[in-house]
VMD Tcl script that draws the C-alpha trace (Angstrom):
set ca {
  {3.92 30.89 -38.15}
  {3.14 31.53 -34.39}
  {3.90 32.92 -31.40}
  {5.46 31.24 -28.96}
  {3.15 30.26 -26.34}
  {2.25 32.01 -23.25}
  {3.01 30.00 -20.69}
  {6.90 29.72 -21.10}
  {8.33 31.65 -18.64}
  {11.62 32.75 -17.74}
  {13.58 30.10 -16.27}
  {14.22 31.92 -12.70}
  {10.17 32.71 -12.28}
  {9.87 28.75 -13.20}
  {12.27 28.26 -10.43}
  {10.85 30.50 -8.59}
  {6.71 29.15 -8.77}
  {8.45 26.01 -7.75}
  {9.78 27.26 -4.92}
  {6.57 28.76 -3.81}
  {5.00 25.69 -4.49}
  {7.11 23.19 -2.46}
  {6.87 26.06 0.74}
  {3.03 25.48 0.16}
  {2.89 21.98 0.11}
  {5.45 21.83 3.45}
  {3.14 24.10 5.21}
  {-0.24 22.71 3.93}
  {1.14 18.98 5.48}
  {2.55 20.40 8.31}
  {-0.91 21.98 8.99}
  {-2.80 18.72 8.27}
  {-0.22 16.75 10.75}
  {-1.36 18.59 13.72}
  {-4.74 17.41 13.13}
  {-3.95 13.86 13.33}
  {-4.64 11.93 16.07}
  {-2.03 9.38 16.26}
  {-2.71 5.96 18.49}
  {-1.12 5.51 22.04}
  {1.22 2.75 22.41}
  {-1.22 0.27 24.00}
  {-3.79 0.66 20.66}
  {-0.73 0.10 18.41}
  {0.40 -2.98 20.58}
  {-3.04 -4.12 20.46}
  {-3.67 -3.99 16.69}
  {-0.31 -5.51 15.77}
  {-0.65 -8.21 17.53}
  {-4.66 -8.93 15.98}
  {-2.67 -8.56 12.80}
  {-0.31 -11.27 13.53}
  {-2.59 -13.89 15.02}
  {-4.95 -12.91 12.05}
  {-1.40 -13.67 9.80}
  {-1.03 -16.83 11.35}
  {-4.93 -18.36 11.49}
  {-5.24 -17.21 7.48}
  {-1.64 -19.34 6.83}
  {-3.00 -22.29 8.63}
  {-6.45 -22.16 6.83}
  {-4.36 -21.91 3.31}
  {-2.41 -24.63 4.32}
  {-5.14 -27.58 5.17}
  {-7.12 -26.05 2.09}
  {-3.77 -26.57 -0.06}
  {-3.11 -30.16 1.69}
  {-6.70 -31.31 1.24}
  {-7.15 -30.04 -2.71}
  {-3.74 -31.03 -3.25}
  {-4.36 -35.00 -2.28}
  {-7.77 -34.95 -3.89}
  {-6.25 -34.21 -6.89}
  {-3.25 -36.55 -6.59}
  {-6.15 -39.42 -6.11}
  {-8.08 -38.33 -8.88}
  {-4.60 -38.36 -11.15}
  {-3.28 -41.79 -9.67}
  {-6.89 -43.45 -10.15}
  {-7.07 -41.97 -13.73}
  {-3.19 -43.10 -14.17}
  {-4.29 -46.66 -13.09}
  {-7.25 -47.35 -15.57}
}
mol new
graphics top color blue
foreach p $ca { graphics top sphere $p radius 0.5 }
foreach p [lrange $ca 0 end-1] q [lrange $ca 1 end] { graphics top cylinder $p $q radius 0.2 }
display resetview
């Protein structure tokens, strides 16, 4: 009916592609790690903490909304439930 198609390989030069391929990826992010700049101690220690405080503000905003809509609606129910 056909031939079999083209791209099957042997199964070592499979193997093998892969292996070029992983070496390529390893040196390709090894390359693109020495461009990074990374953030001294003090900017991490400064962000981290923004991030908690910000954690901690948020949680207490949620928590008055959550109080306040969660008695409106228990007065709404109760004055319904009373009619």
């Amino acid at each position: 009916m056909g031939s079999q198609s083209s791209t099957a390989a042997a199964p070592g030069g499979q193997l093998q592609n892969w292996f070029k391929s992983v070496k390529n990826y390893v040196e390709e992010l090894r390359a693109e790690m020495r461009r990074v700049t990374w953030p001294s101690r003090i900017q991490v220690q400064a962000t981290t903490a923004v991030v908690i405080v910000s954690v901690f503000l948020f949680a207490g905003y949620f928590a008055l909304v959550d109080t306040l809509l969660g008695n409106t609606i228990n007065r709404i129910f109760h004055a319904l439930a009373t009619r």
